[in-house]
N, C-alpha and C positions, 0 to 999 in steps of 0.2 A: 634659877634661871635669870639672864638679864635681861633689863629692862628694856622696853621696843626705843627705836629712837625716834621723837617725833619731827619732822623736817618743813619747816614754813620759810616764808619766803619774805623774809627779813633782808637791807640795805646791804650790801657788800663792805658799805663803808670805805673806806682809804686801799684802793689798788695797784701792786706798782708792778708792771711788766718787769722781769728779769730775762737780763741779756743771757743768752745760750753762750754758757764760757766753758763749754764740754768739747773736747776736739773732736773732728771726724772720725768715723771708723778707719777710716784712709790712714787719718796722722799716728794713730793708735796700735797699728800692724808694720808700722816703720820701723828698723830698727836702724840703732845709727851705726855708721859702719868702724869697727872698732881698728885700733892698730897695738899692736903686741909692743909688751916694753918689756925689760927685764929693770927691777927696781930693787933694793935693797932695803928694807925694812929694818929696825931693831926689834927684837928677838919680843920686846911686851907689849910693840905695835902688833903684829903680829897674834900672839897670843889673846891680846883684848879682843880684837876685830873676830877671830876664832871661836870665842867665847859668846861674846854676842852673836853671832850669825846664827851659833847655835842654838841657841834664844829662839830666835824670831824663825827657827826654820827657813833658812836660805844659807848663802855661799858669802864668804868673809871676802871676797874677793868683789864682789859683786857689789858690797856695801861699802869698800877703800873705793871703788871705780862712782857711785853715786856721794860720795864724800867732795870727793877731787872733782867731780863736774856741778856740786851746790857751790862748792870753794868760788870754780872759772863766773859759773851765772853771779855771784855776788859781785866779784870785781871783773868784769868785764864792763867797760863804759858804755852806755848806749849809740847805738846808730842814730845820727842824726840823717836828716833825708837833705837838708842845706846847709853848707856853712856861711854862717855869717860874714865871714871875710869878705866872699866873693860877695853874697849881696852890698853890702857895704860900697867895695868897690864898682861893684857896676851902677850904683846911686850916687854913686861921687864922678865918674867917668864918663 
């Protein structure tokens, strides 16, 4: 048998709230609206992605398509909400 737990009411000590970084249910049932390409591949891109998909149980197609959209998220620049130019100029103006 295991042993009972006993439960006292001891300092919590050091608590730090964590921010809710889960998306909605909302954002979660989105799906993004796709558009058809026809692409050309070499014959052992192809076959690697084939192989692995396999793996993991899922579509080799599915996993080139979330490859190509880490690729975009990496080098896409961020949005800035103001350019500096304009402030600038409107400080000087």
């Amino acid at each position: 048998m295991s042993a009972k737990i006993k439960y006292t009411d001891e300092p919590l000590g050091d608590i730090k709230v964590v921010r809710d970084f889960l998306p909605p249910p909302e954002q979660l049932a989105f799906r993004e609206e796709g558009v058809k390409v026809t692409l050309a591949l070499s014959k052992k891109s192809v076959e690697f992605f084939k192989s692995e998909a396999a793996k993991h149980h899922t579509q080799y197609q599915r996993m080139i398509r979330h490859l190509v959209d880490a690729y975009v998220e990496n080098y896409t620049p961020p949005l800035t909400t103001r350019s500096t130019r304009t402030a600038r100029k409107r400080a000087a103006g």
